[in-house]
N, CA, C and O atoms as a Maestro MAE file, in Angstrom:
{
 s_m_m2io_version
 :::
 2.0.0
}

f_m_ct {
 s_m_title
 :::
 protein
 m_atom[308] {
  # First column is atom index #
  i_m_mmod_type
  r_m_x_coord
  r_m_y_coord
  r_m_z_coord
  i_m_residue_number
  s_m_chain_name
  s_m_pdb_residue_name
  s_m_pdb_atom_name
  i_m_atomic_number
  :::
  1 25 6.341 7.183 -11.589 1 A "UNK " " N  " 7
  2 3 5.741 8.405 -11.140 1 A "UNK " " CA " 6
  3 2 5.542 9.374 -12.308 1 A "UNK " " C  " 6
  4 15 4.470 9.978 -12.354 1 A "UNK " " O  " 8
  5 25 6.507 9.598 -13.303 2 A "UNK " " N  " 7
  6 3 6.096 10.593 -14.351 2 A "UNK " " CA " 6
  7 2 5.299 9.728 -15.157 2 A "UNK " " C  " 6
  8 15 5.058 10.445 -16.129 2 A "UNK " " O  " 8
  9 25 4.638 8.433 -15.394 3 A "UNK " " N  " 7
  10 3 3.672 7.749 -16.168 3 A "UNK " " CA " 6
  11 2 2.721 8.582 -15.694 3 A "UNK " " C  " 6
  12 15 2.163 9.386 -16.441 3 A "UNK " " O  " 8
  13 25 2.367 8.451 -14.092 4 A "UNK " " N  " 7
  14 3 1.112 9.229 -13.414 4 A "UNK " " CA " 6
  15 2 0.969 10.543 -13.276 4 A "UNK " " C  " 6
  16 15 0.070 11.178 -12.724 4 A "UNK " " O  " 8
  17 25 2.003 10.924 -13.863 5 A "UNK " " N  " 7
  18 3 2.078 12.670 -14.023 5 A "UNK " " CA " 6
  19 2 2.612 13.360 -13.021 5 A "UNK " " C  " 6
  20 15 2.725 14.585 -13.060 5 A "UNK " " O  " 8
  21 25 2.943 12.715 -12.146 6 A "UNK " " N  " 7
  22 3 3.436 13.015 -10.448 6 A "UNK " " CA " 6
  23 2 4.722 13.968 -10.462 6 A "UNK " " C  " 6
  24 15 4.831 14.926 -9.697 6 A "UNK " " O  " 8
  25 25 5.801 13.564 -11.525 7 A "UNK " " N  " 7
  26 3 6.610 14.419 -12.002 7 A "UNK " " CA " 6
  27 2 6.884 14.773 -13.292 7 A "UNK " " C  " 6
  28 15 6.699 13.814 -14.041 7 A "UNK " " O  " 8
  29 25 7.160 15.515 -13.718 8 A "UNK " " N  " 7
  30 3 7.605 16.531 -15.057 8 A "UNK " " CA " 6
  31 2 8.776 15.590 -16.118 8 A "UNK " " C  " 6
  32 15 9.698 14.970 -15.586 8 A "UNK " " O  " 8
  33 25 8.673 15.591 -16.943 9 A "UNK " " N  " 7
  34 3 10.132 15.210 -17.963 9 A "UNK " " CA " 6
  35 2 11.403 16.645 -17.571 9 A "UNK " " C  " 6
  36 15 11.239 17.861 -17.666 9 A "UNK " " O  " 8
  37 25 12.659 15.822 -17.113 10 A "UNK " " N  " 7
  38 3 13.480 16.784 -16.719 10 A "UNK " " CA " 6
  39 2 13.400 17.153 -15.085 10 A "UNK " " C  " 6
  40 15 14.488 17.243 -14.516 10 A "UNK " " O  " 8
  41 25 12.345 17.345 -14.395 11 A "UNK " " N  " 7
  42 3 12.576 17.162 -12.851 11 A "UNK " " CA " 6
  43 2 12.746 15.858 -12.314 11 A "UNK " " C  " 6
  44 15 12.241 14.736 -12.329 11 A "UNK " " O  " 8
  45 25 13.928 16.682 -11.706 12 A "UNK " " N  " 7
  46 3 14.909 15.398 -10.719 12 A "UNK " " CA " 6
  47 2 14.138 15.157 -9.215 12 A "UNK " " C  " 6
  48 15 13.450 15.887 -8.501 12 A "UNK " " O  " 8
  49 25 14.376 14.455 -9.165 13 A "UNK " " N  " 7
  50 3 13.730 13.802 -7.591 13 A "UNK " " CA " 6
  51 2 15.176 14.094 -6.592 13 A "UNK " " C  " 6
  52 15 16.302 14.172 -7.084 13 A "UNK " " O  " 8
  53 25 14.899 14.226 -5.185 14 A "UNK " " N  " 7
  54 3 15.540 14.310 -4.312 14 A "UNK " " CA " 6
  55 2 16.228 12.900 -4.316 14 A "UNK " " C  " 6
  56 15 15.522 11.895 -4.239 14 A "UNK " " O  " 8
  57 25 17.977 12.780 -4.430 15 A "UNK " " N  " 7
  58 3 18.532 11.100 -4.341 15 A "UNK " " CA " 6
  59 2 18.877 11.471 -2.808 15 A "UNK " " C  " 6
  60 15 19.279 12.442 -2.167 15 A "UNK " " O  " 8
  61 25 18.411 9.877 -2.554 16 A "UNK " " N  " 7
  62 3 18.736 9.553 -1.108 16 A "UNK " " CA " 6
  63 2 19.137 8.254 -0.979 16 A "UNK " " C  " 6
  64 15 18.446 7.428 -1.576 16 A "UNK " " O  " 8
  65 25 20.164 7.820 -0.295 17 A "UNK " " N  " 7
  66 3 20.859 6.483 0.203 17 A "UNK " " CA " 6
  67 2 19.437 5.520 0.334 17 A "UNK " " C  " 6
  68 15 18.327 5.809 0.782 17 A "UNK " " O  " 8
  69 25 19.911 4.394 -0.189 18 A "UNK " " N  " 7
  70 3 18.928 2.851 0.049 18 A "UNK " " CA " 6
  71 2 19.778 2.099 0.733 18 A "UNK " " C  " 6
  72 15 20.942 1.855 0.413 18 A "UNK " " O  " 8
  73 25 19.070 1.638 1.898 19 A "UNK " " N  " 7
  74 3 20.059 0.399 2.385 19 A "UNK " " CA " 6
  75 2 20.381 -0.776 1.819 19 A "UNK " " C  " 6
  76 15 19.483 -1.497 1.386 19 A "UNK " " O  " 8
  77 25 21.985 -1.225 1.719 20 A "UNK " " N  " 7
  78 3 21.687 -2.719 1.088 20 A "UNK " " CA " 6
  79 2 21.151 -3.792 1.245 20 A "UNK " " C  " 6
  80 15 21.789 -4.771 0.858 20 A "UNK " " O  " 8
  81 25 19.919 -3.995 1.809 21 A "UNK " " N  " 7
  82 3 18.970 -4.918 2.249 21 A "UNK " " CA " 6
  83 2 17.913 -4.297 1.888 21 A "UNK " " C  " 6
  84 15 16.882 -4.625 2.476 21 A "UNK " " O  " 8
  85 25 17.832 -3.356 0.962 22 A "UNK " " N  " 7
  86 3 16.435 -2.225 0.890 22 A "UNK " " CA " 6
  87 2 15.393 -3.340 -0.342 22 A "UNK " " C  " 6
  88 15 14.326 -2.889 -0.760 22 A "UNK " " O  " 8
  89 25 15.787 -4.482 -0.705 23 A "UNK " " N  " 7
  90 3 14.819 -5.042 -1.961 23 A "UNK " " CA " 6
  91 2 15.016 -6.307 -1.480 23 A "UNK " " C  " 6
  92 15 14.389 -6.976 -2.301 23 A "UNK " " O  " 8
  93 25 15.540 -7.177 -0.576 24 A "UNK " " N  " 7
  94 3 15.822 -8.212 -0.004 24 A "UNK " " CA " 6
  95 2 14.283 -9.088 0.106 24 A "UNK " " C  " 6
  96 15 14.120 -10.240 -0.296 24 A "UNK " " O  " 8
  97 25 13.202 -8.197 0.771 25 A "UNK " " N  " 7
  98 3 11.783 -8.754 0.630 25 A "UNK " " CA " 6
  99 2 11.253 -8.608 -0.271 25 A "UNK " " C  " 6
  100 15 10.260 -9.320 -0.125 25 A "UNK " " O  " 8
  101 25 11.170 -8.021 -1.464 26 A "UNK " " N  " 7
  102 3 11.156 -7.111 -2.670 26 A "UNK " " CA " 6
  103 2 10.125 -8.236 -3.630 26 A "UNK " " C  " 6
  104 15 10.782 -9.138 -4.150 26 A "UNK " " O  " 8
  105 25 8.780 -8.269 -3.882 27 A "UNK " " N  " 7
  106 3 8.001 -9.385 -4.639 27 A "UNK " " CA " 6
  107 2 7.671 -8.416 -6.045 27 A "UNK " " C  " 6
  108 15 7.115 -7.324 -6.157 27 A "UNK " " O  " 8
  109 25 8.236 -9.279 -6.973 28 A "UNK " " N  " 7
  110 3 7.072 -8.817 -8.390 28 A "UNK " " CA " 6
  111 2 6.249 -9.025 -8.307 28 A "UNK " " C  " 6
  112 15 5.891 -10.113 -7.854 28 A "UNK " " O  " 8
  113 25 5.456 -8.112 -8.692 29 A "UNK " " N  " 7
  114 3 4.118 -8.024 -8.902 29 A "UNK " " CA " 6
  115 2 3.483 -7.656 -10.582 29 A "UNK " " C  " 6
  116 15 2.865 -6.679 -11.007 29 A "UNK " " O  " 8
  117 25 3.729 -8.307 -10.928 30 A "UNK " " N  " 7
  118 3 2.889 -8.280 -12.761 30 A "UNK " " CA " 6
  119 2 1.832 -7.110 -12.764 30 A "UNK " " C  " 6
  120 15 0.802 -7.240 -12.104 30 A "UNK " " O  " 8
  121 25 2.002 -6.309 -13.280 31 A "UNK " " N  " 7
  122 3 0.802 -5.216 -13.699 31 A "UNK " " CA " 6
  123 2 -0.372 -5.783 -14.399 31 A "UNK " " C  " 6
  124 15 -0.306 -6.507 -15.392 31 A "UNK " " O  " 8
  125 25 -1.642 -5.329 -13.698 32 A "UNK " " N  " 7
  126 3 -3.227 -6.275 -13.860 32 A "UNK " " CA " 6
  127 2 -3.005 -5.644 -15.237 32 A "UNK " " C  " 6
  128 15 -2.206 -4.710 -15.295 32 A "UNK " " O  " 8
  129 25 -3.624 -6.051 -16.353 33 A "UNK " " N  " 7
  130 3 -4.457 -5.665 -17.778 33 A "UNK " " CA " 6
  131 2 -5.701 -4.715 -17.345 33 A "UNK " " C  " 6
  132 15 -6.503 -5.045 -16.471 33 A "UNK " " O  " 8
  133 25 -5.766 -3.363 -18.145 34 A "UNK " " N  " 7
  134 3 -6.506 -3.001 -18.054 34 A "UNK " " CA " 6
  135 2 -7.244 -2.841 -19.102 34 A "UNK " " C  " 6
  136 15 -6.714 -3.259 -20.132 34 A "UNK " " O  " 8
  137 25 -8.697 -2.203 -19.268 35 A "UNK " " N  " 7
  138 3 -9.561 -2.658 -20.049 35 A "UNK " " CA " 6
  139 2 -9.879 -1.007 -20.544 35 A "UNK " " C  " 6
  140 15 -10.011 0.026 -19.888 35 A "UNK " " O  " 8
  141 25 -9.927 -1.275 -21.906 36 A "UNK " " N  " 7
  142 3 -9.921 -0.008 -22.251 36 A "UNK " " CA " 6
  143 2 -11.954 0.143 -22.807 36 A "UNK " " C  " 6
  144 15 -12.721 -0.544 -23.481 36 A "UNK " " O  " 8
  145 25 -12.063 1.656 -21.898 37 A "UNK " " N  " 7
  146 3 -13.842 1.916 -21.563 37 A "UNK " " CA " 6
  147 2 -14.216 3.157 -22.624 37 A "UNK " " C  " 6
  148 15 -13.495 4.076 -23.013 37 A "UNK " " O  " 8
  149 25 -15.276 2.922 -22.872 38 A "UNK " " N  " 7
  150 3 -15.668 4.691 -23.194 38 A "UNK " " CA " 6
  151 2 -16.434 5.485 -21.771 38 A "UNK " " C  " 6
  152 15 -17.193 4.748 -21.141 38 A "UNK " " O  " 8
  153 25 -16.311 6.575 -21.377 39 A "UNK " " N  " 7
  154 3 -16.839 6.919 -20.172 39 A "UNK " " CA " 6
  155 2 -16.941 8.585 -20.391 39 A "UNK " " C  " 6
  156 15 -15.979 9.345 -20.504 39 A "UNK " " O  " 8
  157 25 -18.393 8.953 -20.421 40 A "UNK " " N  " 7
  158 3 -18.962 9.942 -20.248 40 A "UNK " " CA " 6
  159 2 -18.567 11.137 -19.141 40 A "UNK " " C  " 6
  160 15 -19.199 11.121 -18.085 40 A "UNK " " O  " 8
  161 25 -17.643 12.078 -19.317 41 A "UNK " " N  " 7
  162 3 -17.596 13.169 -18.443 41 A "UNK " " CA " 6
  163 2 -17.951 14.079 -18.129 41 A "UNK " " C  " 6
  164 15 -18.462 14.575 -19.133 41 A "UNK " " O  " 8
  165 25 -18.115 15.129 -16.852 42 A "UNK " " N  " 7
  166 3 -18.499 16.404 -16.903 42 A "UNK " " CA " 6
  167 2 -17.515 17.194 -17.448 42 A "UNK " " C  " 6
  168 15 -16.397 17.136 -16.935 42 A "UNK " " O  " 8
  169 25 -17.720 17.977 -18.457 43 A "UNK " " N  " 7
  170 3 -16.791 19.076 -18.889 43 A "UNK " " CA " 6
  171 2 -15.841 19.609 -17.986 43 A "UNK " " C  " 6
  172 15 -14.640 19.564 -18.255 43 A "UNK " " O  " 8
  173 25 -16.274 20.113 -16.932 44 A "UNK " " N  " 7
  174 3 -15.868 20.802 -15.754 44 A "UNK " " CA " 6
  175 2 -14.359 19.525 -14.703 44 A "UNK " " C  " 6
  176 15 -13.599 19.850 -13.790 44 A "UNK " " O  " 8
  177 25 -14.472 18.569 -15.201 45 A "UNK " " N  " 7
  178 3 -14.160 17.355 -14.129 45 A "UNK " " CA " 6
  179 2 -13.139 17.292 -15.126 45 A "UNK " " C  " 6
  180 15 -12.153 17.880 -14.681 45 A "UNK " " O  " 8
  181 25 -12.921 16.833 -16.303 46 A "UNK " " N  " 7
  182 3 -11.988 16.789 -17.536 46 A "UNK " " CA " 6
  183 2 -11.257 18.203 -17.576 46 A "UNK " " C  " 6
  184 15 -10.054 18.079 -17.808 46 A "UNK " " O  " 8
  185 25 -11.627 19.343 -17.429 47 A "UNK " " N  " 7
  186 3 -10.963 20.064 -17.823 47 A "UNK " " CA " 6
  187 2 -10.087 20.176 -16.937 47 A "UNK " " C  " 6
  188 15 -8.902 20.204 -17.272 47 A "UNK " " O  " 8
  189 25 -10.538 20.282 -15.350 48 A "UNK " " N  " 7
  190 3 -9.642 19.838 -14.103 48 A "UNK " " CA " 6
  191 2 -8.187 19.192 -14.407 48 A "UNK " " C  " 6
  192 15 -7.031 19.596 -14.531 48 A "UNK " " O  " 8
  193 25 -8.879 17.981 -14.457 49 A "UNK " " N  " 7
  194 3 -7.659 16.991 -14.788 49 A "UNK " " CA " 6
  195 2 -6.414 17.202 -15.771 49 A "UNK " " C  " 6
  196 15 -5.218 16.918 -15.697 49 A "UNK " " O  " 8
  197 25 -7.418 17.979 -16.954 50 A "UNK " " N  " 7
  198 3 -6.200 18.262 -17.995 50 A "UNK " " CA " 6
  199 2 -5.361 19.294 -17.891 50 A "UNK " " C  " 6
  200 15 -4.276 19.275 -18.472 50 A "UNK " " O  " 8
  201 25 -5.959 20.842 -16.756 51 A "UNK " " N  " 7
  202 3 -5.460 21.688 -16.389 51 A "UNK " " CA " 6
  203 2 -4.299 21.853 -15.627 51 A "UNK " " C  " 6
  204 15 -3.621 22.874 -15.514 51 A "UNK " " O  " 8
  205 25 -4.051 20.235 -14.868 52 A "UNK " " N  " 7
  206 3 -2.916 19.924 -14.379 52 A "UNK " " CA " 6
  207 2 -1.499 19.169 -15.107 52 A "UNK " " C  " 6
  208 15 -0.487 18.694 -14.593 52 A "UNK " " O  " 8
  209 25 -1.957 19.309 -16.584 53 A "UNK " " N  " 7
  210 3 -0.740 18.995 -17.405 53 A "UNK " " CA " 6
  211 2 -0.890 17.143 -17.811 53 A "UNK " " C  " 6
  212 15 -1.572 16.368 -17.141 53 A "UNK " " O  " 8
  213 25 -0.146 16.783 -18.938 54 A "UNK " " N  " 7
  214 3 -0.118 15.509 -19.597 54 A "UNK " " CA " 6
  215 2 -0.243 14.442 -18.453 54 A "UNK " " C  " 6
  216 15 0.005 14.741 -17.285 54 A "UNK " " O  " 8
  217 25 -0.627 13.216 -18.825 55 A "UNK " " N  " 7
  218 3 -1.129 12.459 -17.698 55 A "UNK " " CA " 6
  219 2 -2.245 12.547 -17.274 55 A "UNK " " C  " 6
  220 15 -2.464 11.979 -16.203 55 A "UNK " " O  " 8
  221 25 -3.135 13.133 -17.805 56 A "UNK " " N  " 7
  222 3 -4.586 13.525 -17.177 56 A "UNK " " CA " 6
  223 2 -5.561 12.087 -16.480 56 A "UNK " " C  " 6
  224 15 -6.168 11.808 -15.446 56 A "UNK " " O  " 8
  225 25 -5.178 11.377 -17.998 57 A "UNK " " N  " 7
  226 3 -5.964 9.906 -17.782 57 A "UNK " " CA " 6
  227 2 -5.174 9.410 -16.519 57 A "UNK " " C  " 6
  228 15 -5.691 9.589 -15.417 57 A "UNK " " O  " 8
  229 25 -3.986 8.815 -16.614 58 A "UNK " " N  " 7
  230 3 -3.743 8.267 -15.258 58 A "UNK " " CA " 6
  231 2 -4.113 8.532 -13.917 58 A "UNK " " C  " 6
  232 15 -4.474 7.851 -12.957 58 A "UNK " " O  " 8
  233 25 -3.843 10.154 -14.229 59 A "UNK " " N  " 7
  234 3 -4.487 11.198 -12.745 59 A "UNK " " CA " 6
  235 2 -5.944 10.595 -12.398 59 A "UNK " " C  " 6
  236 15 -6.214 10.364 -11.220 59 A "UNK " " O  " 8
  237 25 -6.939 10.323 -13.481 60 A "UNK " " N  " 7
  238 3 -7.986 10.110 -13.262 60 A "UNK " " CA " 6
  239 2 -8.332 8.621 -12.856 60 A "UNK " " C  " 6
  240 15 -9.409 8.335 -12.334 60 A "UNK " " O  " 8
  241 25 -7.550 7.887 -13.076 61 A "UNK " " N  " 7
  242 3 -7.570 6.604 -13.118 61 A "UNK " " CA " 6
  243 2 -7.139 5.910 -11.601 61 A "UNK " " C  " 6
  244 15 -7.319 4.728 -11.308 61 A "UNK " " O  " 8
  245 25 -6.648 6.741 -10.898 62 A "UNK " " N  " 7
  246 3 -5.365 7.064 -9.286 62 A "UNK " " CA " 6
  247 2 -6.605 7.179 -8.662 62 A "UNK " " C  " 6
  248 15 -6.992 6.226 -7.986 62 A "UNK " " O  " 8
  249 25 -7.514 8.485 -8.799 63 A "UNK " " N  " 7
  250 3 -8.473 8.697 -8.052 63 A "UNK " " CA " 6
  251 2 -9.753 7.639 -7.982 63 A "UNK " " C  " 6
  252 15 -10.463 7.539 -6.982 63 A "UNK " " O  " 8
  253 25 -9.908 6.999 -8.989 64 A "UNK " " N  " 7
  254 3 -10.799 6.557 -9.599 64 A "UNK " " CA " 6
  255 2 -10.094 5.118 -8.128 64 A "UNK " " C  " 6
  256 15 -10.758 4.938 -7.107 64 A "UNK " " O  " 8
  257 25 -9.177 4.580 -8.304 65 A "UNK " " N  " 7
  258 3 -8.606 3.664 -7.728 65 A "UNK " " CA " 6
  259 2 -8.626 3.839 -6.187 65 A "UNK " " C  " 6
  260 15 -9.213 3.016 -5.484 65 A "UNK " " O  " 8
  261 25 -8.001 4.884 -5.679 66 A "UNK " " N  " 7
  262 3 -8.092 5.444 -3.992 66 A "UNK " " CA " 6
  263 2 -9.318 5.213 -3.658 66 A "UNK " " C  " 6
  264 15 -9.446 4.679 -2.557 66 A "UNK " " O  " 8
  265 25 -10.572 5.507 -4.425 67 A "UNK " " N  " 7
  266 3 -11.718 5.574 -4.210 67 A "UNK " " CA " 6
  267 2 -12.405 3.521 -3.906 67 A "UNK " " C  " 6
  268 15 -12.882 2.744 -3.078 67 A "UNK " " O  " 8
  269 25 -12.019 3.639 -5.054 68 A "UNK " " N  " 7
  270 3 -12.606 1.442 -4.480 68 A "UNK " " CA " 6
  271 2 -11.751 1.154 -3.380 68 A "UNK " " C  " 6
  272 15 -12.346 0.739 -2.386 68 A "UNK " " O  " 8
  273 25 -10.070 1.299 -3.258 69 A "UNK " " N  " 7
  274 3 -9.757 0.905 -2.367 69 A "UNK " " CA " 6
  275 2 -10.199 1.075 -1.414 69 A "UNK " " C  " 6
  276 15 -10.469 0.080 -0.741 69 A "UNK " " O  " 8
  277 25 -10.449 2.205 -0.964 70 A "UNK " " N  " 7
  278 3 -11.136 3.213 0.614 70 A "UNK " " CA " 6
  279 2 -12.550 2.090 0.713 70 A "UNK " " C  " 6
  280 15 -12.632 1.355 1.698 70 A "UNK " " O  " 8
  281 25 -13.569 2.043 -0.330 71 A "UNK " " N  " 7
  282 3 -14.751 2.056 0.088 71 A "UNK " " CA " 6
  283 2 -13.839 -0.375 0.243 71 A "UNK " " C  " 6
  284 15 -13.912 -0.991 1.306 71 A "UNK " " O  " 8
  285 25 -13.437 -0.776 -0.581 72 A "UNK " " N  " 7
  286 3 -13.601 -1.902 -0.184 72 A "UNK " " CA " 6
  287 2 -13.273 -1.985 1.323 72 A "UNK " " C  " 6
  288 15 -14.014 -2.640 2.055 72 A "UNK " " O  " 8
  289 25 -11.564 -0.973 2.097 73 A "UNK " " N  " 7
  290 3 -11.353 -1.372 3.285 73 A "UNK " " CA " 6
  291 2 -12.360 -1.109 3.993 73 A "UNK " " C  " 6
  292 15 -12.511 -1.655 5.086 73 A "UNK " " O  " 8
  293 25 -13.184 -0.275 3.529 74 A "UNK " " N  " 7
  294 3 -14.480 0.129 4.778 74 A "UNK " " CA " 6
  295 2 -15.543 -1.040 5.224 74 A "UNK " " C  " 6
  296 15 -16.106 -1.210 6.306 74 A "UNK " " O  " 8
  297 25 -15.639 -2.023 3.602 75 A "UNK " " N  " 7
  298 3 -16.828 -2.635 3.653 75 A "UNK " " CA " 6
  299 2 -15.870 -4.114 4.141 75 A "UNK " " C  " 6
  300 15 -16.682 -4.959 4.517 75 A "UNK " " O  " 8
  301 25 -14.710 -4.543 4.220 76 A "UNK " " N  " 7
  302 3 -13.934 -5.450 4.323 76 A "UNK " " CA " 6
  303 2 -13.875 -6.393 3.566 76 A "UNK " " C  " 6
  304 15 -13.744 -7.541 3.991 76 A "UNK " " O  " 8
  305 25 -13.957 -6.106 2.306 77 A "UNK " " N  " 7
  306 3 -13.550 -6.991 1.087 77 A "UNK " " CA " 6
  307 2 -12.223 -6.892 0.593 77 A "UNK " " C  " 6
  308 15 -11.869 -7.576 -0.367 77 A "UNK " " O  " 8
  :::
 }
 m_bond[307] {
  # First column is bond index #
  i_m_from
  i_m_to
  i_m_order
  :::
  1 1 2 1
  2 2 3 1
  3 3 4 2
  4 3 5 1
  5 5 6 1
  6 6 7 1
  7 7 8 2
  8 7 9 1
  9 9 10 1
  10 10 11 1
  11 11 12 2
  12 11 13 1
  13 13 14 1
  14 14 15 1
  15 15 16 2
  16 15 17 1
  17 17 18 1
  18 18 19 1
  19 19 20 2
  20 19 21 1
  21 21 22 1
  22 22 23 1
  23 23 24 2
  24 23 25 1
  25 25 26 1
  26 26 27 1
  27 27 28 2
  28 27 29 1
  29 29 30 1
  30 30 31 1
  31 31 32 2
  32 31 33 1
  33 33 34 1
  34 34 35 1
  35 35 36 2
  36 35 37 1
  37 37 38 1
  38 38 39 1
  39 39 40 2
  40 39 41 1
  41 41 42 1
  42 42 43 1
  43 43 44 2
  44 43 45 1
  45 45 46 1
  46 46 47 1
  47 47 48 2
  48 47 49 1
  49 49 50 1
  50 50 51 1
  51 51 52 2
  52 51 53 1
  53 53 54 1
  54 54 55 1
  55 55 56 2
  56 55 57 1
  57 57 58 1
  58 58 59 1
  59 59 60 2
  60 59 61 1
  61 61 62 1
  62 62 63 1
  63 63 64 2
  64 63 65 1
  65 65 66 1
  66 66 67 1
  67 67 68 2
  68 67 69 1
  69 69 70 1
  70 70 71 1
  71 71 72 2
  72 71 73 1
  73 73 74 1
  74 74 75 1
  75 75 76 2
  76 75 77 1
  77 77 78 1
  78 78 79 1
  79 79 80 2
  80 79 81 1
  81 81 82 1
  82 82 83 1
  83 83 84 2
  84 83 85 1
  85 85 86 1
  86 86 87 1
  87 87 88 2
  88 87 89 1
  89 89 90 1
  90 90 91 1
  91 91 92 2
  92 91 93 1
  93 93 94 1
  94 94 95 1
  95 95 96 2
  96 95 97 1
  97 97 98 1
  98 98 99 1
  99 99 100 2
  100 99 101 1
  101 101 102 1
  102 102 103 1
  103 103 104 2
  104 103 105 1
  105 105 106 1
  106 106 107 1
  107 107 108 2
  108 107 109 1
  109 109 110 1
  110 110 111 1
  111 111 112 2
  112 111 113 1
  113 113 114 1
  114 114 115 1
  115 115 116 2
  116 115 117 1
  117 117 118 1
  118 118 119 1
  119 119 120 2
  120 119 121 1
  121 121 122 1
  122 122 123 1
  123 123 124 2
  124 123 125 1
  125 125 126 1
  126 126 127 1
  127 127 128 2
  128 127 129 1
  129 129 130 1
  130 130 131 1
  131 131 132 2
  132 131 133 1
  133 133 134 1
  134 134 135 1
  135 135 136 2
  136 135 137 1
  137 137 138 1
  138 138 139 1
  139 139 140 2
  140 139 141 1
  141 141 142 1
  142 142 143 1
  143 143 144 2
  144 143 145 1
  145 145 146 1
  146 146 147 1
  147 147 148 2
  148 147 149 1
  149 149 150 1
  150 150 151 1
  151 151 152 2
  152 151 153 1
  153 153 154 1
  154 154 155 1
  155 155 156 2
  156 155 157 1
  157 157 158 1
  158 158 159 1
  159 159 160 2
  160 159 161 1
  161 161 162 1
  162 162 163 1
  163 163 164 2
  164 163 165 1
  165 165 166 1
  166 166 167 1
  167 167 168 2
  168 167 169 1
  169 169 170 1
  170 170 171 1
  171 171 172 2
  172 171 173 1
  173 173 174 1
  174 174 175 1
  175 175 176 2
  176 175 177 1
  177 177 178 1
  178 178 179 1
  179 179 180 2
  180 179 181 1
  181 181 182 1
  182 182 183 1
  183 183 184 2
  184 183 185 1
  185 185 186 1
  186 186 187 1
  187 187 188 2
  188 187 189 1
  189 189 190 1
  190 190 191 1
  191 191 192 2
  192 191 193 1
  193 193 194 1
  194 194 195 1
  195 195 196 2
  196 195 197 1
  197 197 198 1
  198 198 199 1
  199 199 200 2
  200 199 201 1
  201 201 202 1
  202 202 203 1
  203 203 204 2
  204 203 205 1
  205 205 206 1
  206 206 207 1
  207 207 208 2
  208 207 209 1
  209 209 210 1
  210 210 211 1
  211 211 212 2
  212 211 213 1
  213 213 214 1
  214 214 215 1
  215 215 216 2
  216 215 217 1
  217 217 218 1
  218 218 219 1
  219 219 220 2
  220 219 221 1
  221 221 222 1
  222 222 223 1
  223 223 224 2
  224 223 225 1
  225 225 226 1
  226 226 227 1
  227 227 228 2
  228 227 229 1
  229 229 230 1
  230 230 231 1
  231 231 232 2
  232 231 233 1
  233 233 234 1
  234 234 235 1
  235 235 236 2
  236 235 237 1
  237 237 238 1
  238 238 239 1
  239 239 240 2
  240 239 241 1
  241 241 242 1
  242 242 243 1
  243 243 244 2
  244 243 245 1
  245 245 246 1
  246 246 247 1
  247 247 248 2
  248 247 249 1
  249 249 250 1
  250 250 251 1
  251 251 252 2
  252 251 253 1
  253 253 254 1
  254 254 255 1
  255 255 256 2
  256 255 257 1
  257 257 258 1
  258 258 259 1
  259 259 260 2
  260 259 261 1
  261 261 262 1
  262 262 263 1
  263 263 264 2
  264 263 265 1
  265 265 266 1
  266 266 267 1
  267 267 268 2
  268 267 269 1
  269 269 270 1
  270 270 271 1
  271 271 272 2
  272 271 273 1
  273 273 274 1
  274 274 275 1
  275 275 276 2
  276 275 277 1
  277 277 278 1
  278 278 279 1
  279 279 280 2
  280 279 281 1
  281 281 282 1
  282 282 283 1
  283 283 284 2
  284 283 285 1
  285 285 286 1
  286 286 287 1
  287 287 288 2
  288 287 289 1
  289 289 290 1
  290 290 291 1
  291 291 292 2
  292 291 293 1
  293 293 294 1
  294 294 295 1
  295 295 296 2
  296 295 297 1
  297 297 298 1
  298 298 299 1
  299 299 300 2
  300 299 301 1
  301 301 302 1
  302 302 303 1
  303 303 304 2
  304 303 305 1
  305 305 306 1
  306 306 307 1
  307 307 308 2
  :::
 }
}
């Protein structure tokens, strides 16, 4: 979560009890390779992103992602 900027260096997360069966179904999953792009922005869209602090790229990369997911479940691929 702080890779994606979601939290701060130094903020603590709320700890809460896991059950001991909480990873029992638990599958690795290997992180895909990603491909590094050049990609043209609106000033206005970048500055957004960066206005919300380090992590900008990932932030952008989350949305960028929600977005194929949504449109593939729509189209059922």
């Amino acid at each position: 979560m702080r890779a994606r900027g979601e939290i701060k260096p130094g903020e603590a997360g709320e700890a809460f009890d896991v059950p001991e069966d909480f990873w029992d179904d638990a599958e690795i999953t290997p992180p895909r390779a990603k491909r590094p792009v050049s990609l043209r922005v609106d000033p206005d869209i970048i500055d957004f992103f960066k206005a919300q602090g380090s992590g900008h790229l990932p932030r952008m990369h989350a949305v960028l992602r929600s977005y194929v997911d949504a449109q593939r479940r729509r189209s059922g691929r």
